[in-house]
N, C-alpha and C positions, 0 to 999 in steps of 0.2 A: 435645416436638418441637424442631428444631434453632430456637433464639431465644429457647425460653422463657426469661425471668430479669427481672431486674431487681427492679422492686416489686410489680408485677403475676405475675410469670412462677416459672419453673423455677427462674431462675441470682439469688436477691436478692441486695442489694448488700452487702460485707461492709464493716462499718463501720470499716472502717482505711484505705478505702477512697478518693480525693478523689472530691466528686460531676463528673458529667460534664457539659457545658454543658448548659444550657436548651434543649429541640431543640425544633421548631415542631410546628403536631400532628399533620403530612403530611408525607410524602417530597413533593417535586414530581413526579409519578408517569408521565404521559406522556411529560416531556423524558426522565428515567431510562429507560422503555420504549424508548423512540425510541434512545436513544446506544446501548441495550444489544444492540438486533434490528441496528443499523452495524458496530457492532466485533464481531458474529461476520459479516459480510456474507462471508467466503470459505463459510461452510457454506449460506448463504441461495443465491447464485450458484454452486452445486455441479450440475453439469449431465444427473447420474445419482444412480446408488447404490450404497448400498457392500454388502450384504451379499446371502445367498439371501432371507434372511427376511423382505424387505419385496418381493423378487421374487415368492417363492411366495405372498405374502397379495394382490398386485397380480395376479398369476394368478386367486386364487378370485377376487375381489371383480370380476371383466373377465366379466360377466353380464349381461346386455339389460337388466333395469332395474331397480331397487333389489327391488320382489316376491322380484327371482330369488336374492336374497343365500343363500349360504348360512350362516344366522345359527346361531354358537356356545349352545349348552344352558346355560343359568344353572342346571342342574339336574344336570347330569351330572359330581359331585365327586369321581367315580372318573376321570375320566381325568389325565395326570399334570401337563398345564399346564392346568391349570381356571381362564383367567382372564376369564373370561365380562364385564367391564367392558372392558377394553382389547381381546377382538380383536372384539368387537363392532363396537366403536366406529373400530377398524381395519379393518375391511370398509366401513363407512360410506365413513372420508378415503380409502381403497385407491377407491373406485367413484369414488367424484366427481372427485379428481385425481389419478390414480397418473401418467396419462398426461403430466402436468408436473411432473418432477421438482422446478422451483424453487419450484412452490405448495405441495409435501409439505413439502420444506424450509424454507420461511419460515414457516408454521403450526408447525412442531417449534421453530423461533427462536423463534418470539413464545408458545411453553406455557412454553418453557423460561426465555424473560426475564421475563415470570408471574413463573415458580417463585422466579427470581431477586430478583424487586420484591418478592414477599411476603416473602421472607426478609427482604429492608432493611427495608422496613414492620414488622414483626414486632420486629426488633434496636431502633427509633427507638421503638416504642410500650411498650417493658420499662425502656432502659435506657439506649441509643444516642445520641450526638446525632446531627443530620441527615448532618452529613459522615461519621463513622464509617459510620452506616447506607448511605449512597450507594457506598462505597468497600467494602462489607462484600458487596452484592450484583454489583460489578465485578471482585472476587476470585473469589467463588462462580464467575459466568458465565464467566468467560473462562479459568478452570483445565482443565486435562488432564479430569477428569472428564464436570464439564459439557459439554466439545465435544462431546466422547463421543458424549456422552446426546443434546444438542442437533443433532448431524447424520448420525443414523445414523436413519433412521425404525422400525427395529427395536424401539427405546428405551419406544416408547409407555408401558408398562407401568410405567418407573420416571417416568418425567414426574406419571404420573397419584396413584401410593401414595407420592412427595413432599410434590406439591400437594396430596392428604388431608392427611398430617401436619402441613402449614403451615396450612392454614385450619384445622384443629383447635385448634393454638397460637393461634391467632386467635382462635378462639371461647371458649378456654379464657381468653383472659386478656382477652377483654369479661365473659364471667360470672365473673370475680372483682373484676370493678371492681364490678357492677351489683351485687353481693352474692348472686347467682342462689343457689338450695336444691343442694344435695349432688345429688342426685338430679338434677338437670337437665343436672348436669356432666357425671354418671354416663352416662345418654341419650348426651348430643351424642357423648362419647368413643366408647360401643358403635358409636354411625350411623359417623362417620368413617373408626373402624379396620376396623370392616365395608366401608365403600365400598374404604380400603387394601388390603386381601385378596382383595376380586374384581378386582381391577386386576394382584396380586403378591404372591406368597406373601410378600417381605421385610418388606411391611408388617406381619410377626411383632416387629419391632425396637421399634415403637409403645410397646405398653405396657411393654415395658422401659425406656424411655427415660421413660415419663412417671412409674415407678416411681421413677427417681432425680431425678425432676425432681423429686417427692415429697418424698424425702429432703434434697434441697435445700433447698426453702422450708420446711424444718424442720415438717411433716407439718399441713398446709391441708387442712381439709374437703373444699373446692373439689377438690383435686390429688390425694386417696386416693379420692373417687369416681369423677373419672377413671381413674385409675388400675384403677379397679373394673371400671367398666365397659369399657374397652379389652379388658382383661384376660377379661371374658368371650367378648366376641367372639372373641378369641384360643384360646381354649379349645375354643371350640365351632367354630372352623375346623377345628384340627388333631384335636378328637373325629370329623369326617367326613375329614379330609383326610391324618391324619398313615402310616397303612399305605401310602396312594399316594406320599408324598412321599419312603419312606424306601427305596421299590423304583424308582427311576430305570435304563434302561438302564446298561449297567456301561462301554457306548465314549460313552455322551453326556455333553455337555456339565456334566448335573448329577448326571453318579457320586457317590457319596459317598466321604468319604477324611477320616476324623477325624484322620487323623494328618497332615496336609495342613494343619491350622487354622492352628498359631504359623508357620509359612511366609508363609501366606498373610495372618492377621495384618499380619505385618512387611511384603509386599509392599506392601498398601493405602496404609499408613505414609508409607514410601520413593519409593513410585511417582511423587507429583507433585512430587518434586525429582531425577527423571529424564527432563530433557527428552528426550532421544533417545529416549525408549521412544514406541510408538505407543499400544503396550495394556497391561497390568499387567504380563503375563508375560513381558515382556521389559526388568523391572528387571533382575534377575539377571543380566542380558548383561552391567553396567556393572562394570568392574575390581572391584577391593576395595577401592581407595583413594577410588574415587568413593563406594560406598555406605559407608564410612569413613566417610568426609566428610559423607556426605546423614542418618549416623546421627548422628552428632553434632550437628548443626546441630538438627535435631529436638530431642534431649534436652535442649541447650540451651535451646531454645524454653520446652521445658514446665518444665525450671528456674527459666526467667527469670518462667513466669506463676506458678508456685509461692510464688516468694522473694517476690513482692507482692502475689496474692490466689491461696490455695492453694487453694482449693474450683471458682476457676477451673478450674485444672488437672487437679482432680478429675473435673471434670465434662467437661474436653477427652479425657481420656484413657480413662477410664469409658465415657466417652458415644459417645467414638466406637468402642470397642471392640463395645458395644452394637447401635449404626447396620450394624454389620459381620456381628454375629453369624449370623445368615439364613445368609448365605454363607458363612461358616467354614470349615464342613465341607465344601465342594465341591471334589473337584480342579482343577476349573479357576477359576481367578481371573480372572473377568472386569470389565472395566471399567465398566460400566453399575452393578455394583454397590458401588460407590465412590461412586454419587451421591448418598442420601441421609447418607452417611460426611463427605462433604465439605461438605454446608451443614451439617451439626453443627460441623463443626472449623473454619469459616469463620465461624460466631456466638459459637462460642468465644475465638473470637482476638477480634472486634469486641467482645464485651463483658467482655475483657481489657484493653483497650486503654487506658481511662484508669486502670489502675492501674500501669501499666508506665513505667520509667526511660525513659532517653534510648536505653540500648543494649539496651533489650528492645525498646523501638518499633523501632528501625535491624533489629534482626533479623526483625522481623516483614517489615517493609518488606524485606528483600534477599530473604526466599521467597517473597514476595507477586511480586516481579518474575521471581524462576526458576519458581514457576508458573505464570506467565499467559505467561509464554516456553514453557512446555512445553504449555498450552491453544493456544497461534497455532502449532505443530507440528500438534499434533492435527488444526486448522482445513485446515490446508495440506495433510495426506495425506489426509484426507477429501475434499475439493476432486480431488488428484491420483486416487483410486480411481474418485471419480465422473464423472472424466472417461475412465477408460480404459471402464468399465461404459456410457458412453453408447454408445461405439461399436462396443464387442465384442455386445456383447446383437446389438442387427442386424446386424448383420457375421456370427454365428451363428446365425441364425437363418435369413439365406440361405443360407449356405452346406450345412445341412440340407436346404433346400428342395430344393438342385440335387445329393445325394447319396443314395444307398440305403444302406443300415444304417446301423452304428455311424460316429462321426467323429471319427478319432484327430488328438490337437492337441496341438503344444509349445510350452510357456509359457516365455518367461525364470525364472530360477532366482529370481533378485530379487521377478517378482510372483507367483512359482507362486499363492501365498496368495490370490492376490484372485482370477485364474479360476477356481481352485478354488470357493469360496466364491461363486462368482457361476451356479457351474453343477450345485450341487451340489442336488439333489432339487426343482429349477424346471423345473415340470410346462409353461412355456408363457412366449411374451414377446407380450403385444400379442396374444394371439391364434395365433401361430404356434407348435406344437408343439415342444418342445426333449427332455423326459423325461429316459430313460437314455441317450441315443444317443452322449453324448460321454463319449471316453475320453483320458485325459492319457497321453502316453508319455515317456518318457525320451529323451534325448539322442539315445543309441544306436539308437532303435528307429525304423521308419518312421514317419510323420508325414502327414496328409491336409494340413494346415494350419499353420504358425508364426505363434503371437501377435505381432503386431510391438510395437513399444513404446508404442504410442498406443491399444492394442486392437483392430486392426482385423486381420485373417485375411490370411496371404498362402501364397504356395505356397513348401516347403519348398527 
Protein backbone atom coordinates (compact mmCIF):
# COMPACT_ATOMS: atom_id res chain seq x y z
CA UNK A 1 0.00 0.00 0.00
CA UNK A 2 1.03 3.62 -0.79
CA UNK A 3 3.84 4.18 2.52
CA UNK A 4 4.77 0.91 3.16
CA UNK A 5 8.75 1.09 3.63
CA UNK A 6 11.13 1.78 5.75
CA UNK A 7 12.11 -0.94 8.49
CA UNK A 8 8.99 -2.05 9.07
CA UNK A 9 7.30 -1.60 5.65
CA UNK A 10 7.51 -2.14 1.70
CA UNK A 11 10.10 0.60 0.81
CA UNK A 12 13.31 -0.53 3.47
CA UNK A 13 16.05 1.79 3.73
CA UNK A 14 18.90 1.31 1.40
CA UNK A 15 22.12 1.45 3.13
CA UNK A 16 23.87 4.15 1.19
CA UNK A 17 21.31 5.69 2.41
CA UNK A 18 21.70 8.96 5.40
CA UNK A 19 19.26 8.00 8.22
CA UNK A 20 16.48 10.36 8.60
CA UNK A 21 15.94 12.38 11.84
CA UNK A 22 14.44 10.77 14.98
CA UNK A 23 10.54 11.50 14.40
CA UNK A 24 8.33 11.29 17.52
CA UNK A 25 5.83 8.41 17.77
CA UNK A 26 2.74 10.49 16.39
CA UNK A 27 1.96 12.95 13.79
CA UNK A 28 0.10 15.60 16.16
CA UNK A 29 -3.08 14.37 14.34
CA UNK A 30 -5.97 16.64 15.18
CA UNK A 31 -4.16 20.11 14.48
CA UNK A 32 -3.02 18.19 10.99
CA UNK A 33 -6.89 17.10 10.68
CA UNK A 34 -7.99 20.57 11.47
CA UNK A 35 -5.33 22.58 8.91
CA UNK A 36 -6.18 19.97 6.27
CA UNK A 37 -10.44 20.03 6.43
CA UNK A 38 -9.24 24.61 6.18
CA UNK A 39 -7.14 24.59 3.29
CA UNK A 40 -9.77 22.63 1.17
CA UNK A 41 -12.49 24.90 2.95
CA UNK A 42 -13.55 26.17 -1.12
CA UNK A 43 -14.80 22.34 -1.62
CA UNK A 44 -16.27 22.26 2.30
CA UNK A 45 -18.42 25.83 1.29
CA UNK A 46 -19.35 24.47 -2.27
CA UNK A 47 -23.10 25.39 -2.22
CA UNK A 48 -24.22 22.47 -4.59
CA UNK A 49 -23.11 19.71 -6.82
CA UNK A 50 -21.13 18.91 -9.42
CA UNK A 51 -22.25 15.91 -11.05
CA UNK A 52 -25.61 13.54 -12.08
CA UNK A 53 -24.41 10.87 -9.79
CA UNK A 54 -24.88 12.10 -6.50
CA UNK A 55 -28.20 13.82 -7.89
CA UNK A 56 -29.60 10.46 -8.94
CA UNK A 57 -28.38 8.45 -5.60
CA UNK A 58 -30.03 11.82 -3.65
CA UNK A 59 -33.23 10.99 -5.78
CA UNK A 60 -33.38 7.25 -4.61
CA UNK A 61 -32.26 7.76 -1.02
CA UNK A 62 -35.42 10.99 -0.82
CA UNK A 63 -37.86 8.06 0.76
CA UNK A 64 -39.94 8.57 3.95
CA UNK A 65 -37.74 6.89 6.37
CA UNK A 66 -34.66 4.83 6.33
CA UNK A 67 -37.10 1.20 6.17
CA UNK A 68 -37.93 2.63 2.70
CA UNK A 69 -34.21 2.64 1.45
CA UNK A 70 -33.79 1.01 -1.38
CA UNK A 71 -30.69 -1.07 -0.41
CA UNK A 72 -28.09 -2.42 -3.08
CA UNK A 73 -27.61 -6.64 -3.15
CA UNK A 74 -24.35 -7.64 -1.55
CA UNK A 75 -25.25 -10.72 -3.50
CA UNK A 76 -26.02 -9.83 -6.98
CA UNK A 77 -22.17 -9.98 -8.71
CA UNK A 78 -23.69 -10.05 -12.00
CA UNK A 79 -24.55 -6.66 -12.27
CA UNK A 80 -21.70 -4.42 -13.72
CA UNK A 81 -20.98 -1.72 -10.82
CA UNK A 82 -21.48 -4.30 -7.93
CA UNK A 83 -20.33 -2.10 -5.19
CA UNK A 84 -22.58 -3.09 -2.62
CA UNK A 85 -20.08 -1.25 0.44
CA UNK A 86 -20.03 2.23 -1.12
CA UNK A 87 -23.74 2.67 -2.52
CA UNK A 88 -25.06 1.30 0.51
CA UNK A 89 -23.42 3.27 2.56
CA UNK A 90 -24.29 6.15 -0.11
CA UNK A 91 -28.02 5.73 0.40
CA UNK A 92 -27.42 6.00 4.06
CA UNK A 93 -25.21 9.91 3.73
CA UNK A 94 -27.73 10.52 0.50
CA UNK A 95 -31.04 10.08 3.33
CA UNK A 96 -29.71 11.98 6.16
CA UNK A 97 -28.04 14.99 4.39
CA UNK A 98 -28.39 15.18 0.61
CA UNK A 99 -30.60 18.05 1.31
CA UNK A 100 -27.26 20.31 2.70
CA UNK A 101 -25.06 20.18 0.34
CA UNK A 102 -22.08 21.67 2.75
CA UNK A 103 -22.85 18.63 5.24
CA UNK A 104 -22.11 15.96 2.08
CA UNK A 105 -19.23 18.11 1.47
CA UNK A 106 -17.51 18.55 4.67
CA UNK A 107 -17.98 14.72 5.60
CA UNK A 108 -16.15 14.05 1.92
CA UNK A 109 -13.36 16.75 3.41
CA UNK A 110 -12.97 15.07 6.61
CA UNK A 111 -12.75 10.93 4.87
CA UNK A 112 -10.62 12.51 2.55
CA UNK A 113 -8.07 14.38 5.22
CA UNK A 114 -8.50 10.53 7.00
CA UNK A 115 -7.15 9.34 4.02
CA UNK A 116 -4.76 11.90 3.97
CA UNK A 117 -3.49 11.67 8.06
CA UNK A 118 -3.22 8.04 7.56
CA UNK A 119 -0.89 8.44 4.76
CA UNK A 120 1.52 10.85 6.97
CA UNK A 121 0.91 8.37 9.89
CA UNK A 122 1.79 5.59 7.89
CA UNK A 123 5.19 7.58 5.94
CA UNK A 124 6.25 8.74 9.99
CA UNK A 125 5.76 5.09 11.31
CA UNK A 126 8.21 3.27 8.26
CA UNK A 127 10.64 5.78 7.72
CA UNK A 128 9.55 9.50 7.66
CA UNK A 129 10.34 12.21 10.17
CA UNK A 130 7.39 14.19 11.48
CA UNK A 131 7.89 17.05 9.07
CA UNK A 132 8.33 15.03 5.95
CA UNK A 133 5.24 13.03 7.10
CA UNK A 134 3.06 16.36 7.76
CA UNK A 135 4.23 17.84 4.44
CA UNK A 136 3.73 14.31 2.64
CA UNK A 137 0.02 14.43 3.57
CA UNK A 138 -0.51 18.39 2.49
CA UNK A 139 0.87 17.35 -0.90
CA UNK A 140 -1.32 14.17 -1.19
CA UNK A 141 -4.70 16.55 0.03
CA UNK A 142 -4.27 19.48 -1.78
CA UNK A 143 -3.21 17.96 -5.36
CA UNK A 144 -5.38 18.01 -8.48
CA UNK A 145 -6.41 14.33 -7.64
CA UNK A 146 -7.51 14.62 -4.13
CA UNK A 147 -9.71 17.74 -4.82
CA UNK A 148 -11.20 15.68 -7.25
CA UNK A 149 -11.85 12.94 -5.03
CA UNK A 150 -12.52 15.17 -2.10
CA UNK A 151 -15.43 17.50 -3.63
CA UNK A 152 -17.23 15.55 -5.83
CA UNK A 153 -19.63 13.27 -3.59
CA UNK A 154 -19.65 10.85 -6.52
CA UNK A 155 -16.02 9.73 -5.34
CA UNK A 156 -17.25 7.63 -2.42
CA UNK A 157 -16.10 4.42 -3.78
CA UNK A 158 -12.32 5.70 -4.13
CA UNK A 159 -12.22 7.43 -0.58
CA UNK A 160 -13.36 4.02 0.78
CA UNK A 161 -10.85 1.13 -1.26
CA UNK A 162 -7.88 3.91 -0.34
CA UNK A 163 -8.67 4.11 3.23
CA UNK A 164 -8.68 -0.22 2.86
CA UNK A 165 -5.39 0.01 1.36
CA UNK A 166 -4.10 2.41 4.15
CA UNK A 167 -5.17 0.66 7.15
CA UNK A 168 -3.98 -2.52 5.66
CA UNK A 169 -0.33 -0.75 5.43
CA UNK A 170 -1.24 -0.17 8.84
CA UNK A 171 -1.93 -3.23 10.10
CA UNK A 172 0.63 -4.94 8.01
CA UNK A 173 3.36 -3.04 9.57
CA UNK A 174 1.94 -3.48 13.44
CA UNK A 175 2.16 -7.26 12.54
CA UNK A 176 5.56 -7.12 11.58
CA UNK A 177 6.76 -5.26 14.37
CA UNK A 178 4.67 -7.64 16.93
CA UNK A 179 6.36 -10.74 14.95
CA UNK A 180 2.52 -11.84 14.23
CA UNK A 181 2.49 -15.90 12.32
CA UNK A 182 2.47 -15.65 8.36
CA UNK A 183 -0.94 -16.65 8.46
CA UNK A 184 -2.41 -13.76 10.43
CA UNK A 185 -0.86 -11.46 7.75
CA UNK A 186 -2.21 -13.68 5.32
CA UNK A 187 -6.11 -13.15 7.01
CA UNK A 188 -5.95 -9.32 7.65
CA UNK A 189 -4.71 -8.85 3.96
CA UNK A 190 -7.79 -11.24 2.39
CA UNK A 191 -10.28 -9.02 5.10
CA UNK A 192 -8.97 -5.68 3.82
CA UNK A 193 -8.73 -6.25 -0.02
CA UNK A 194 -12.13 -7.94 0.27
CA UNK A 195 -13.54 -4.88 2.10
CA UNK A 196 -11.41 -2.81 -1.21
CA UNK A 197 -13.53 -4.61 -3.87
CA UNK A 198 -16.92 -4.32 -2.49
CA UNK A 199 -16.23 -0.66 -2.25
CA UNK A 200 -14.30 -0.71 -6.11
CA UNK A 201 -13.28 -2.95 -8.46
CA UNK A 202 -9.53 -0.72 -8.49
CA UNK A 203 -9.01 -2.13 -5.39
CA UNK A 204 -7.57 -5.08 -7.96
CA UNK A 205 -4.09 -2.74 -7.65
CA UNK A 206 -3.84 -4.23 -3.81
CA UNK A 207 -2.07 -7.21 -4.11
CA UNK A 208 -0.07 -6.06 -6.82
CA UNK A 209 1.24 -3.49 -5.11
CA UNK A 210 1.82 -5.53 -1.99
CA UNK A 211 3.58 -8.05 -4.39
CA UNK A 212 6.24 -5.56 -5.10
CA UNK A 213 6.23 -4.35 -1.88
CA UNK A 214 7.35 -8.08 -1.37
CA UNK A 215 9.93 -7.90 -3.59
CA UNK A 216 11.13 -4.86 -1.85
CA UNK A 217 11.73 -5.94 1.49
CA UNK A 218 13.68 -8.66 -0.17
CA UNK A 219 10.87 -11.52 0.37
CA UNK A 220 9.50 -11.23 4.49
CA UNK A 221 7.15 -13.99 5.52
CA UNK A 222 5.06 -11.27 6.94
CA UNK A 223 4.85 -9.65 3.08
CA UNK A 224 4.46 -13.00 0.87
CA UNK A 225 1.33 -13.99 3.03
CA UNK A 226 0.06 -10.84 2.52
CA UNK A 227 0.68 -10.96 -0.54
CA UNK A 228 -1.08 -14.49 -0.47
CA UNK A 229 -3.89 -13.65 0.91
CA UNK A 230 -4.80 -10.38 -1.02
CA UNK A 231 -4.11 -12.32 -3.83
CA UNK A 232 -6.87 -14.55 -3.12
CA UNK A 233 -9.43 -12.31 -2.49
CA UNK A 234 -8.43 -10.97 -5.84
CA UNK A 235 -8.98 -14.00 -7.45
CA UNK A 236 -11.98 -15.01 -6.36
CA UNK A 237 -13.51 -11.48 -7.12
CA UNK A 238 -12.74 -11.68 -10.64
CA UNK A 239 -13.59 -15.78 -10.53
CA UNK A 240 -17.43 -14.12 -9.99
CA UNK A 241 -16.86 -10.90 -11.35
CA UNK A 242 -14.43 -10.92 -14.39
CA UNK A 243 -17.20 -11.95 -17.64
CA UNK A 244 -19.38 -8.76 -16.07
CA UNK A 245 -16.47 -6.60 -15.97
CA UNK A 246 -15.17 -7.25 -19.43
CA UNK A 247 -18.87 -6.59 -21.12
CA UNK A 248 -19.21 -2.81 -20.08
CA UNK A 249 -21.65 -0.72 -22.39
CA UNK A 250 -19.42 0.07 -25.40
CA UNK A 251 -20.86 4.41 -25.19
CA UNK A 252 -20.13 4.28 -21.28
CA UNK A 253 -17.84 5.49 -19.36
CA UNK A 254 -16.03 2.09 -18.64
CA UNK A 255 -15.66 0.83 -22.58
CA UNK A 256 -12.82 -1.04 -22.80
CA UNK A 257 -9.98 0.21 -25.10
CA UNK A 258 -6.55 -1.72 -24.57
CA UNK A 259 -5.00 0.28 -26.90
CA UNK A 260 -6.11 3.35 -24.94
CA UNK A 261 -3.54 2.04 -21.95
CA UNK A 262 0.20 3.85 -22.76
CA UNK A 263 -2.14 7.12 -23.51
CA UNK A 264 -3.69 7.00 -20.68
CA UNK A 265 -0.62 5.89 -18.72
CA UNK A 266 1.19 8.88 -19.71
CA UNK A 267 -2.01 11.17 -19.05
CA UNK A 268 -2.10 10.24 -15.19
CA UNK A 269 1.68 11.01 -15.21
CA UNK A 270 1.30 14.53 -16.82
CA UNK A 271 -1.86 15.55 -15.52
CA UNK A 272 -0.90 17.12 -12.10
CA UNK A 273 1.66 19.41 -13.66
CA UNK A 274 -1.40 20.64 -15.80
CA UNK A 275 -2.86 23.21 -13.94
CA UNK A 276 -5.32 24.43 -16.38
CA UNK A 277 -6.74 21.14 -16.87
CA UNK A 278 -9.87 20.43 -14.69
CA UNK A 279 -10.06 16.61 -15.29
CA UNK A 280 -7.36 14.20 -16.83
CA UNK A 281 -8.63 14.54 -20.37
CA UNK A 282 -7.79 17.65 -20.80
CA UNK A 283 -3.97 17.29 -20.45
CA UNK A 284 -3.73 16.88 -24.16
CA UNK A 285 -5.16 20.46 -24.67
CA UNK A 286 -1.81 21.83 -23.32
CA UNK A 287 0.77 22.87 -26.39
CA UNK A 288 3.69 20.54 -26.91
CA UNK A 289 6.12 22.73 -25.37
CA UNK A 290 4.16 22.58 -22.17
CA UNK A 291 3.76 18.85 -22.04
CA UNK A 292 7.62 19.05 -23.29
CA UNK A 293 8.23 20.60 -20.43
CA UNK A 294 5.92 18.80 -17.82
CA UNK A 295 7.84 15.56 -19.42
CA UNK A 296 10.89 16.49 -18.58
CA UNK A 297 10.55 17.75 -15.46
CA UNK A 298 9.05 14.37 -14.35
CA UNK A 299 11.96 12.33 -15.84
CA UNK A 300 14.09 14.39 -14.07
CA UNK A 301 12.38 13.81 -11.05
CA UNK A 302 12.75 10.10 -11.23
CA UNK A 303 16.40 10.62 -12.24
CA UNK A 304 17.25 12.67 -9.52
CA UNK A 305 15.58 9.69 -7.13
CA UNK A 306 17.44 7.06 -9.14
CA UNK A 307 20.98 8.67 -8.93
CA UNK A 308 20.51 8.37 -4.91
CA UNK A 309 18.22 5.61 -3.93
CA UNK A 310 17.34 3.68 -7.21
CA UNK A 311 14.89 1.05 -5.59
CA UNK A 312 13.08 4.39 -4.76
CA UNK A 313 12.42 5.01 -8.08
CA UNK A 314 11.79 1.66 -8.64
CA UNK A 315 9.09 1.48 -6.52
CA UNK A 316 7.76 5.22 -7.77
CA UNK A 317 7.50 4.27 -11.13
CA UNK A 318 6.50 0.46 -10.80
CA UNK A 319 4.27 1.24 -8.27
CA UNK A 320 2.55 3.76 -9.60
CA UNK A 321 2.06 2.11 -12.83
CA UNK A 322 0.53 -0.69 -10.66
CA UNK A 323 -1.98 1.84 -8.51
CA UNK A 324 -3.05 2.68 -12.21
CA UNK A 325 -3.40 -0.57 -13.81
CA UNK A 326 -7.45 -1.18 -12.91
CA UNK A 327 -7.80 1.68 -15.23
CA UNK A 328 -5.55 1.19 -18.00
CA UNK A 329 -7.57 -0.22 -20.23
CA UNK A 330 -10.50 2.16 -19.97
CA UNK A 331 -11.12 4.70 -22.68
CA UNK A 332 -12.03 7.23 -20.71
CA UNK A 333 -9.42 8.55 -18.18
CA UNK A 334 -10.95 9.64 -15.38
CA UNK A 335 -9.85 11.57 -12.57
CA UNK A 336 -10.97 9.76 -9.34
CA UNK A 337 -8.83 7.09 -10.62
CA UNK A 338 -5.62 8.87 -10.13
CA UNK A 339 -6.21 8.80 -6.41
CA UNK A 340 -4.94 5.93 -5.01
CA UNK A 341 -1.97 6.68 -8.14
CA UNK A 342 -1.27 9.72 -6.31
CA UNK A 343 -0.80 8.73 -2.56
CA UNK A 344 1.57 5.98 -4.00
CA UNK A 345 3.79 8.76 -5.84
CA UNK A 346 3.35 11.19 -2.86
CA UNK A 347 4.94 8.43 -0.18
CA UNK A 348 7.25 7.95 -2.72
CA UNK A 349 8.72 11.21 -3.02
CA UNK A 350 8.41 11.56 1.10
CA UNK A 351 10.39 8.41 1.58
CA UNK A 352 12.82 9.83 -1.05
CA UNK A 353 13.40 12.53 0.39
CA UNK A 354 16.27 12.21 2.79
CA UNK A 355 18.33 10.66 0.23
CA UNK A 356 18.05 13.55 -2.34
CA UNK A 357 20.68 16.48 -3.08
CA UNK A 358 20.00 19.91 -2.76
CA UNK A 359 18.66 20.17 -6.50
CA UNK A 360 16.62 16.91 -6.18
CA UNK A 361 14.90 18.43 -3.03
CA UNK A 362 14.37 22.12 -5.13
CA UNK A 363 12.67 19.93 -7.67
CA UNK A 364 10.57 18.12 -5.73
CA UNK A 365 9.64 21.24 -3.97
CA UNK A 366 8.76 23.44 -7.47
CA UNK A 367 6.10 20.30 -8.51
CA UNK A 368 4.98 20.16 -5.10
CA UNK A 369 3.95 23.93 -5.65
CA UNK A 370 2.50 23.45 -9.42
CA UNK A 371 0.47 20.68 -7.87
CA UNK A 372 -1.14 22.08 -5.20
CA UNK A 373 -1.54 25.16 -7.57
CA UNK A 374 -3.28 22.84 -9.85
CA UNK A 375 -5.34 20.98 -6.48
CA UNK A 376 -6.60 25.09 -5.48
CA UNK A 377 -7.89 25.18 -9.54
CA UNK A 378 -9.64 22.02 -9.04
CA UNK A 379 -11.00 23.52 -5.45
CA UNK A 380 -12.13 26.65 -7.30
CA UNK A 381 -14.15 25.03 -10.43
CA UNK A 382 -15.73 22.73 -7.98
CA UNK A 383 -16.87 25.53 -5.85
CA UNK A 384 -17.84 27.37 -9.36
CA UNK A 385 -20.13 24.18 -10.71
CA UNK A 386 -21.73 23.99 -7.38
CA UNK A 387 -22.68 27.12 -7.40
CA UNK A 388 -24.25 27.23 -10.82
CA UNK A 389 -26.00 23.53 -9.79
CA UNK A 390 -27.56 25.30 -6.64
CA UNK A 391 -29.48 27.33 -8.62
CA UNK A 392 -30.29 25.74 -11.90
CA UNK A 393 -31.64 22.44 -10.19
CA UNK A 394 -34.79 24.77 -8.73
CA UNK A 395 -34.70 27.06 -11.46
CA UNK A 396 -35.64 23.64 -13.41
CA UNK A 397 -37.61 22.11 -11.73
CA UNK A 398 -40.06 24.98 -11.69
CA UNK A 399 -39.89 25.61 -14.74
CA UNK A 400 -41.24 21.97 -15.40
CA UNK A 401 -43.73 22.48 -13.17
CA UNK A 402 -45.23 25.42 -15.24
CA UNK A 403 -44.71 23.43 -18.75
CA UNK A 404 -46.37 20.44 -20.55
CA UNK A 405 -43.81 18.12 -22.34
CA UNK A 406 -40.55 18.05 -23.24
CA UNK A 407 -38.23 21.56 -22.20
CA UNK A 408 -36.02 22.75 -24.78
CA UNK A 409 -32.98 24.65 -23.04
CA UNK A 410 -29.59 26.56 -24.29
CA UNK A 411 -26.55 26.36 -22.27
CA UNK A 412 -23.63 28.65 -22.93
CA UNK A 413 -20.92 26.83 -24.95
CA UNK A 414 -18.40 27.29 -21.95
CA UNK A 415 -20.71 25.29 -19.39
CA UNK A 416 -22.67 23.05 -22.06
CA UNK A 417 -20.55 20.29 -19.76
CA UNK A 418 -22.02 20.95 -16.50
CA UNK A 419 -26.01 21.20 -17.48
CA UNK A 420 -25.51 18.49 -19.42
CA UNK A 421 -24.15 16.42 -16.62
CA UNK A 422 -26.50 17.85 -14.26
CA UNK A 423 -29.58 16.68 -16.12
CA UNK A 424 -28.65 13.85 -17.47
CA UNK A 425 -30.72 10.49 -16.34
CA UNK A 426 -31.96 12.52 -12.71
CA UNK A 427 -35.08 11.03 -12.25
CA UNK A 428 -36.16 13.89 -9.48
CA UNK A 429 -34.72 17.04 -7.50
CA UNK A 430 -36.11 17.24 -3.97
CA UNK A 431 -39.02 15.46 -4.79
CA UNK A 432 -40.01 17.12 -7.94
CA UNK A 433 -40.03 15.18 -11.21
CA UNK A 434 -37.28 16.09 -13.83
CA UNK A 435 -36.67 12.50 -15.91
CA UNK A 436 -36.45 12.90 -19.81
CA UNK A 437 -38.22 16.05 -20.16
CA UNK A 438 -35.34 18.13 -20.97
CA UNK A 439 -33.86 18.62 -24.19
CA UNK A 440 -30.56 20.75 -25.07
CA UNK A 441 -30.84 22.64 -28.45
CA UNK A 442 -28.35 24.42 -30.46
CA UNK A 443 -27.96 27.99 -31.05
CA UNK A 444 -29.91 27.84 -34.14
CA UNK A 445 -32.82 26.05 -32.77
CA UNK A 446 -35.90 27.34 -30.69
CA UNK A 447 -35.39 27.44 -27.10
CA UNK A 448 -37.98 27.27 -24.02
CA UNK A 449 -35.37 28.67 -21.79
CA UNK A 450 -31.40 30.19 -21.88
CA UNK A 451 -29.26 29.09 -19.04
CA UNK A 452 -28.01 32.39 -17.85
CA UNK A 453 -24.57 32.50 -16.35
CA UNK A 454 -25.32 31.83 -12.76
CA UNK A 455 -27.67 28.83 -13.51
CA UNK A 456 -30.92 30.20 -13.24
CA UNK A 457 -33.61 29.88 -16.38
CA UNK A 458 -34.50 32.97 -18.43
CA UNK A 459 -36.52 33.58 -21.45
CA UNK A 460 -34.74 33.33 -24.73
Amino acid sequence: MPGAGGQNGAFPRDPTMPASPDAPPRLRALPLLLALVALQWLLVANPGYFSHDELQWGARADVAGWADLPWVSWTDVGTFQWRPLTFNLWLVVSHASFGWPQAMHLLWVAMGSAVALALGSLLQRVDASAAVARGAALLFALGPYAAYVHGWVGTLADLLWVGAALALAHALVTLHARGAAPVVAAAVAFAFTALGLLAKEAALAIPALLGLAWCLQRGRPVGLAAVIGSGVAAVLYLALRFDTLMTPAEASTYAISPGSAPRNWATYWLFPLRPAAFEATGTWLASAKHLVLASVLLLALVAAIAWRAPRRALALVVGGSLALAPALPLAFPANQYGYGFWAWVVACLALAWPALGRAGRGLVLFLALVTTWHGVNVQREMQRVGGKQAVFQPALVQALAAHDGELRLLTPARDEWIYRRLSHEVPAWRGAAIGDRVRWVEADEAADYRVAEDGALVAP
